[in-house]
C-alpha positions in Angstrom: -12.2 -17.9 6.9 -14.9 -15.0 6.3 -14.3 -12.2 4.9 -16.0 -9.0 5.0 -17.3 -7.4 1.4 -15.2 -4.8 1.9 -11.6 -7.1 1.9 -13.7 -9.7 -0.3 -14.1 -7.0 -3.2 -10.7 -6.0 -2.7 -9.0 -8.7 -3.2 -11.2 -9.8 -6.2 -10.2 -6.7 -7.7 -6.7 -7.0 -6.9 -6.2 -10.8 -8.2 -7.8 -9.8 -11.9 -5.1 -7.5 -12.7 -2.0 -9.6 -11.6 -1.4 -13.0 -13.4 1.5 -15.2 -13.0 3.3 -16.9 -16.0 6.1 -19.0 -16.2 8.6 -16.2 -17.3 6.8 -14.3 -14.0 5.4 -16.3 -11.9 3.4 -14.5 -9.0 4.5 -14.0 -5.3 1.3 -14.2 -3.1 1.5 -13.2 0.7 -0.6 -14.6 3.1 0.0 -12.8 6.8 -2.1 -13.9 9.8 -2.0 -12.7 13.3 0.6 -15.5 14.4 2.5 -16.0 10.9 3.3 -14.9 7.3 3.2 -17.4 4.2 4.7 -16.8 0.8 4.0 -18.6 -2.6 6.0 -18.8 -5.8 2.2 -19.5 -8.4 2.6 -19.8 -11.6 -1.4 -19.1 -12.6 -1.1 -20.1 -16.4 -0.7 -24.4 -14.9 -2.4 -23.4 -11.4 1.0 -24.7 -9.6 2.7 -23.4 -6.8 6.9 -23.6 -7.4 8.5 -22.2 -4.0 6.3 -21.7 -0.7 8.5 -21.0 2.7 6.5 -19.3 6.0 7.3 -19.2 9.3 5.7 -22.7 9.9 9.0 -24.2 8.0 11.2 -21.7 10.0 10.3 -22.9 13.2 10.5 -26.8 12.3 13.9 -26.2 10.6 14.9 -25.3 14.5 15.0 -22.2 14.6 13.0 -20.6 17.3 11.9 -16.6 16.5 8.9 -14.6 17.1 6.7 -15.5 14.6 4.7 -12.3 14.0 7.6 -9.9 13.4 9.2 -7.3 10.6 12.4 -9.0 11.4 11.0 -12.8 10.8 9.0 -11.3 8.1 12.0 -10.2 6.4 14.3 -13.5 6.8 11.2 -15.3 5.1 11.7 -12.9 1.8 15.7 -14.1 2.1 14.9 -17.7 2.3 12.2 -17.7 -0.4 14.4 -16.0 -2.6 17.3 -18.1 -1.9 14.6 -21.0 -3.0 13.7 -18.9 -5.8 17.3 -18.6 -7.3 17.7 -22.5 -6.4 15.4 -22.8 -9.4 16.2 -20.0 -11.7 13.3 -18.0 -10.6 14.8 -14.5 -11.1 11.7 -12.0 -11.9 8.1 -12.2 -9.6 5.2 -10.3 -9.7 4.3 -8.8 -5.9 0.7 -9.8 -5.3 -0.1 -8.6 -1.3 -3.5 -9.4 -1.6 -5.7 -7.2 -0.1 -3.0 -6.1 2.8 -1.3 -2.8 2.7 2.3 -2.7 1.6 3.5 -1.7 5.4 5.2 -3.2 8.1 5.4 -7.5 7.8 4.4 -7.6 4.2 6.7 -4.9 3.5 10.0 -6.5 5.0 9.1 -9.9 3.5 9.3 -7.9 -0.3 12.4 -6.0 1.0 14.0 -9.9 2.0 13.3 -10.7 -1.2 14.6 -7.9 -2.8 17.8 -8.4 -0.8 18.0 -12.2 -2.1 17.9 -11.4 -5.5 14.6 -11.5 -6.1 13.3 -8.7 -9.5 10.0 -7.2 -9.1 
């Protein structure tokens, strides 16, 4: 994937002021133009906890619209749901270097409504 310097320098900037630890561990969001990925890192042991997208949601059976609010948002519920599984109560919200509208937006709001502190 290329990116321009524009989003290259944003997110550069972005990612040196939000770590992840083990108390907080850091919620990254990928979003392409077909899907949306989430990650549980914690950046202190470079591991990844909980990751859930809408890859997982349409091999689990169920068949939505990839690329919408609405899917967006069920991927927050289930990642949190994942997230409480192993007592993963407070995140950091790192959105990269997307704006905090529409998907990316209902995927923190799912999250939120899980149970999900940030």
């Amino acid at each position: 994937m290329k990116l321009s310097k524009k989003k290259l320098h944003k997110r550069l900037s972005l990612r040196g002021s939000i770590k992840g630890t083990i108390n907080r561990p850091r919620l990254s969001v990928f979003r392409s133009n077909n899907h949306i990925y989430a990650q549980i890192i914690d950046d202190s042991k470079f591991n990844t906890l909980v990751s859930y997208s809408t890859v997982n949601l349409n091999t689990h059976g169920i068949i939505f619209k990839t690329n919408t609010c609405e899917t967006a948002k069920l991927i927050g519920i289930k990642l949190g749901e994942l997230c409480l599984k192993k007592n993963i109560n407070h995140v950091i919200f790192d959105r990269g270097m997307y704006i905090y509208h529409g998907r990316i937006k209902a995927l923190a709001d799912g999250a939120r409504f899980a149970g999900l502190l940030f």
